[in-house]
N, C-alpha and C positions, 0 to 999 in steps of 0.2 A: 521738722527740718533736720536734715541729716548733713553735717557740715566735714566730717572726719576730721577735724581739729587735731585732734590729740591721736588719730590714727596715722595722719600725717607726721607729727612730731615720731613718734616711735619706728615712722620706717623711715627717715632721715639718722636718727638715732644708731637705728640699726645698720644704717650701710656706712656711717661714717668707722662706727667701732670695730666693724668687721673688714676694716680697708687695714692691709699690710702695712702702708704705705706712714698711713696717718700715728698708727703703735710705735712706728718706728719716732717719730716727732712728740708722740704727746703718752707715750707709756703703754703700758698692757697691764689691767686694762684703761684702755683708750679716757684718759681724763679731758672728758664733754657732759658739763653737768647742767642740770635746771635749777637745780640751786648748790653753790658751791658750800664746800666743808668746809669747815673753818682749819686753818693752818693748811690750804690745799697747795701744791706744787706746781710751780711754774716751768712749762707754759701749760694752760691747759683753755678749751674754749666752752662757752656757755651758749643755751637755747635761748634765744631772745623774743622778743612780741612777735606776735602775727597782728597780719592786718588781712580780712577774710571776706570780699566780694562775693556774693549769688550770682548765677549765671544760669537761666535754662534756655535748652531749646526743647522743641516741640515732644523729644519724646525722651531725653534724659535730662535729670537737675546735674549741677555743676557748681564749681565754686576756684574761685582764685583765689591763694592764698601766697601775701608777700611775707614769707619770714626773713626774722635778722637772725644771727650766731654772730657771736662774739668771740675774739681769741686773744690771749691773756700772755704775755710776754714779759720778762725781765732778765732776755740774756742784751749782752750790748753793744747797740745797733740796732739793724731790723731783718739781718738774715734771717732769722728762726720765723721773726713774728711771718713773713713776706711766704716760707717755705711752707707755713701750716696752710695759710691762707690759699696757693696754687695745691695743694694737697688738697684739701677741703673741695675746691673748684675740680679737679680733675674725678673725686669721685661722685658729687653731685650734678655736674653741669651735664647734660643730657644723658642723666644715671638711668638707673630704673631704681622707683623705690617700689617696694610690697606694702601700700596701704590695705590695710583687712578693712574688707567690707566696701572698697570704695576702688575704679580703675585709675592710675595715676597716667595721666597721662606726658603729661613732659614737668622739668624741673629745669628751667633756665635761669641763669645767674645775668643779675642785673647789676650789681654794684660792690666795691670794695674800694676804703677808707682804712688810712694807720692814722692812729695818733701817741704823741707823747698824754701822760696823766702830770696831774701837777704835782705828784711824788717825784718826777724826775728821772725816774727807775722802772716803770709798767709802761708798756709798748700795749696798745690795744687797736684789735684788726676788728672793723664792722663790714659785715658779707652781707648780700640782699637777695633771695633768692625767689621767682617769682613759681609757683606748684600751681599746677592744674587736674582737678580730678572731676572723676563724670562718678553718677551711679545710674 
């Protein structure tokens, strides 16, 4: 079984960091991590679970894949967290991503959630993005 999991993650990866748009809100280079560094800079967003359905039909395998990204704020207010978030949405929402090995066929955005932390100081934005690829 060939799922592109992690072929997936890296061409998300890869078109978030190489968006103008997003350097301009979260640095250069683009702070979007799988596991953040300790003492990292705010704002910056993280790769979160997949959740990864099968799907065939008669003459290619397929698979759904709903990820999260997370996005990490502490300016205040929720312009910044609000602004990564429609960045975020504008370069993956019917993007193209280059998964290797695997044809990608759409990337549509299902959900976005802000919340306070109980620090009282971290704004956190959860996106949900639903990926389809065929091979």
């Amino acid at each position: 079984m060939t799922t592109s999991l992690f072929a997936v993650q890296e061409a998300v990866y890869g078109a978030l960091t190489s968006s103008v748009a997003l350097q301009a809100l979260l640095g250069s280079p683009v702070r979007i991590y799988d596991v953040v560094p300790p003492a990292a800079l705010f704002p910056y967003a993280t790769l979160g679970d997949v959740l990864i359905k099968e799907f065939d039909t008669k003459d290619q395998t397929g698979f759904e894949q709903s990820l999260i990204l997370h996005v990490w704020s502490r300016y205040r207010g929720r312009k910044e967290l609000k602004q990564i978030i429609q960045t975020i949405y504008d370069v993956l929402h019917n993007g193209v991503l280059n998964v290797t090995g695997a044809n990608a066929v759409s990337c549509q955005f299902q959900s976005a959630s802000t919340t306070q932390q109980n620090d009282g100081l971290t704004l956190h934005g959860i996106l949900r993005y639903r990926i389809i690829v065929q091979h």
